[in-house]
N, C-alpha and C positions, 0 to 999 in steps of 0.2 A: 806338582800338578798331576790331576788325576791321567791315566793313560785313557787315549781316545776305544772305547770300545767298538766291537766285530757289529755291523748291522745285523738286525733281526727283523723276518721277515713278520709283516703284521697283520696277516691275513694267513687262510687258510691253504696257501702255494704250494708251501713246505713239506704236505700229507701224502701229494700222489710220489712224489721220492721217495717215503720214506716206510719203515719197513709196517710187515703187518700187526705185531704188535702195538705201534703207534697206532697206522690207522683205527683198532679197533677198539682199541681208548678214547680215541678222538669220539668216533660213532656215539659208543654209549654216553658217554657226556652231553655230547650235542646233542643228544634225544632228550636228556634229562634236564636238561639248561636253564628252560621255563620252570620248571616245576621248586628245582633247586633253587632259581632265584626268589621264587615265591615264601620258600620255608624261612617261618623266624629263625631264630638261632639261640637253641635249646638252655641256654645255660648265659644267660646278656651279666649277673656279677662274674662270673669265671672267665670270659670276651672280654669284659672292662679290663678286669685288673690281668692278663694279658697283655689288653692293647697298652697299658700302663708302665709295664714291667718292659716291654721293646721301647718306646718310645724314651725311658731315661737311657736305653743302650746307645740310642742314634743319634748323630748331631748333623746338621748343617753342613758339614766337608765330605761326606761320605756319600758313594758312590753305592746304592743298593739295586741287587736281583731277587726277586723272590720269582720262587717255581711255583707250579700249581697254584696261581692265586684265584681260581673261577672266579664270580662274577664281578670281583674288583673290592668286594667291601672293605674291607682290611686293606689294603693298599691306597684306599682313599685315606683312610684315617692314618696312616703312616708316612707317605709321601709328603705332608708339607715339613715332617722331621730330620729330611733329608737334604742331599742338595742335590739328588737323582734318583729315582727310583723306579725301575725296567720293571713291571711282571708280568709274568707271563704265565698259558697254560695251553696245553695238548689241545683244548677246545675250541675251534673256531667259534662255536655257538657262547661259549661261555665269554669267550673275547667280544664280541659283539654286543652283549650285555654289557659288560665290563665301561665299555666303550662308550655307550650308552650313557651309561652314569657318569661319568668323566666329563661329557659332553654337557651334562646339565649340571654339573659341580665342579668348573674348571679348577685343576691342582696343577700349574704350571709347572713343578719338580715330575708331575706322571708320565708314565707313555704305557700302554698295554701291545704285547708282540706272540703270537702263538707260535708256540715251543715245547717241543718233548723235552723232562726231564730227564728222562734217558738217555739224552742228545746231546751233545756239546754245541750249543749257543752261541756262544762269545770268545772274546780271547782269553789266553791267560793270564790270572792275575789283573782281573780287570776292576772289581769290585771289592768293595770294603767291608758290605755283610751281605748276607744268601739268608732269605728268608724261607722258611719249609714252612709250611701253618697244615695239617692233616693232610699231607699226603704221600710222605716218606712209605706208608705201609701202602700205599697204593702202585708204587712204582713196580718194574719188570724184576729189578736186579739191586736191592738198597745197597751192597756196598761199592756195583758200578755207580751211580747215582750222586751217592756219596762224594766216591773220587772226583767227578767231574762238579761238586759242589765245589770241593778245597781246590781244586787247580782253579775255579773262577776266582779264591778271595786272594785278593794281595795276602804277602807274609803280615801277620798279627791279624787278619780278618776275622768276625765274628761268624759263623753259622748258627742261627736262631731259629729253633725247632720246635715243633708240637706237636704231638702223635698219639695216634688212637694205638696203644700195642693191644689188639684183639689178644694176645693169648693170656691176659689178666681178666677174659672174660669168663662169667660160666661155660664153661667147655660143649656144652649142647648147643650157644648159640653159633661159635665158630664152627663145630663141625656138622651139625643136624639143620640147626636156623636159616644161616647165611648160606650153604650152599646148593639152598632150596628156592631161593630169592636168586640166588646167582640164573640156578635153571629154568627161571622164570624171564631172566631178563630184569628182574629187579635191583641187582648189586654188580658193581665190576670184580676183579679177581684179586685178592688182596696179600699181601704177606701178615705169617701169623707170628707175633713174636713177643716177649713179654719186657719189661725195660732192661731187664740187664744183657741183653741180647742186641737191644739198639744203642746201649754204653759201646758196647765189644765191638761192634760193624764202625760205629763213628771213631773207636782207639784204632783200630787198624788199619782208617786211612790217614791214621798221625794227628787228629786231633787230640787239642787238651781239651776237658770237659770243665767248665768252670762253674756251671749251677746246674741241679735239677732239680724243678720244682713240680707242682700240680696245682694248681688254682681253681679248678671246679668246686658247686658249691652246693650240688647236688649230686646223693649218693655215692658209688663207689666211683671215686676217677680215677678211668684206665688212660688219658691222657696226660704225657710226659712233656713238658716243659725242658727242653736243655739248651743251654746256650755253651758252646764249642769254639775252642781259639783254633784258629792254625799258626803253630808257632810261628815266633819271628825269623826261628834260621828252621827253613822248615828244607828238609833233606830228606820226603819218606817216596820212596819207589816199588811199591810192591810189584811182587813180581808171579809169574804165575798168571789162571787161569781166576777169578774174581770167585769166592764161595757164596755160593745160594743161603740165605739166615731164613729159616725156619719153611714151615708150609706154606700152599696157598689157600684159599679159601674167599669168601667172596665177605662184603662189609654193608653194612647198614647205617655208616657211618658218613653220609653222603654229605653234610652240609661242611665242607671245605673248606669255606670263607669263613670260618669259625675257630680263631685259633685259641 
């Protein structure tokens, strides 16, 4: 039987504790909330065959977390493939949305909970897969993040990822573009990395990498598809001070719920 998971707080509580990096994640999101839920979702065959490619991963017995899920879309389409399914994100505003839609298209396996990914959540070992859909480069610290990804899956758990790696962009928009939108208030603050940069941060919190793929279906995709075991005798303790993977820089790459 699955273990009973940690409560999670499903409102916006959990912000005045917690540090100012959060808070100011939280901020810009909730400012952005409407607007994000508004935008299509740039690329709907590379979204399909995505939502297609996780759904033969997950069955019915399985206990899933997904981080960063803003305004719910992907989590609606994934939760009835489950037999639980937690997401959550830093956004109050974005949870409310979320919430919203939930409420007009009941998914009796859903719940929506705001939560830093930065944050340790839940218990250990309480889930079966940790869903990331574009937000790993948006976190404070990805191979803090990370860790606290694998200490949520049980031994053999999936971690299922999708990531904009900005540094496979033209290099003028990472460093001239985005942190010009950053200084505007347009972009959050982003990590700049290219894929073999996010293999290396996910090997070194003892992940096996078992696919990586790309499914976009328009022009060059800098987003990474990986799906990540954490072994069955999983024994890894890094030790030490967690290393920073790459720059920061800010992202244009807002619509989240777009995996």
């Amino acid at each position: 039987m699955p273990t009973t998971t940690s409560p999670v707080p499903t409102d916006a509580s959990v912000l005045p504790q917690a540090g100012g990096a959060t808070v100011r994640k939280a901020l810009f999101w909730d400012r952005i909330a409407p607007k994000y839920a508004a935008d299509p979702i740039a690329d709907m065959p590379g979204y399909e065959a995505t939502l297609q490619r996780v759904q033969a991963l997950l069955s019915a017995e399985q206990e899933v977390l997904e981080i960063g899920c803003g305004t719910g879309t992907t989590a609606l389409r994934l939760a009835p493939f489950t037999r639980r399914l937690l997401a959550t994100d830093v956004s109050a505003g974005m949870i409310a949305i979320a919430q919203g839609k939930l409420a007009a298209q009941p998914v009796p396996q859903l719940s929506f909970a705001v939560a830093d990914a930065d944050v340790p959540v839940c218990g250990k070992e309480a889930y079966d897969v940790v869903l990331a859909f574009n937000m790993l480069h948006l976190v404070s610290d990805l191979d803090h993040t990370l860790q606290l990804a694998v200490q949520a899956l049980r031994p053999g758990g999936l971690l299922i990822s999708k990531t904009p790696c900005i540094g496979e962009m033209n290099p003028l928009i990472p460093w001239l573009a985005l942190p010009l939108m950053r200084a505007i208030g347009k972009a959050p603050a982003v990590l700049n990395f290219e894929g073999p940069g996010l293999h290396a941060a996910m090997t070194r919190q003892g992940l096996d990498i078992v696919s990586v793929e790309r499914h976009g279906t328009r022009g060059k995709d800098i987003r990474l598809f990986i799906v990540a075991r954490k072994p069955p005798e999983f024994a890894h303790s890094p030790g030490g001070p967690l290393p920073r993977l790459g720059g920061r820089g800010p992202d244009n790459f807002i619509n989240r719920s777009n995996p």
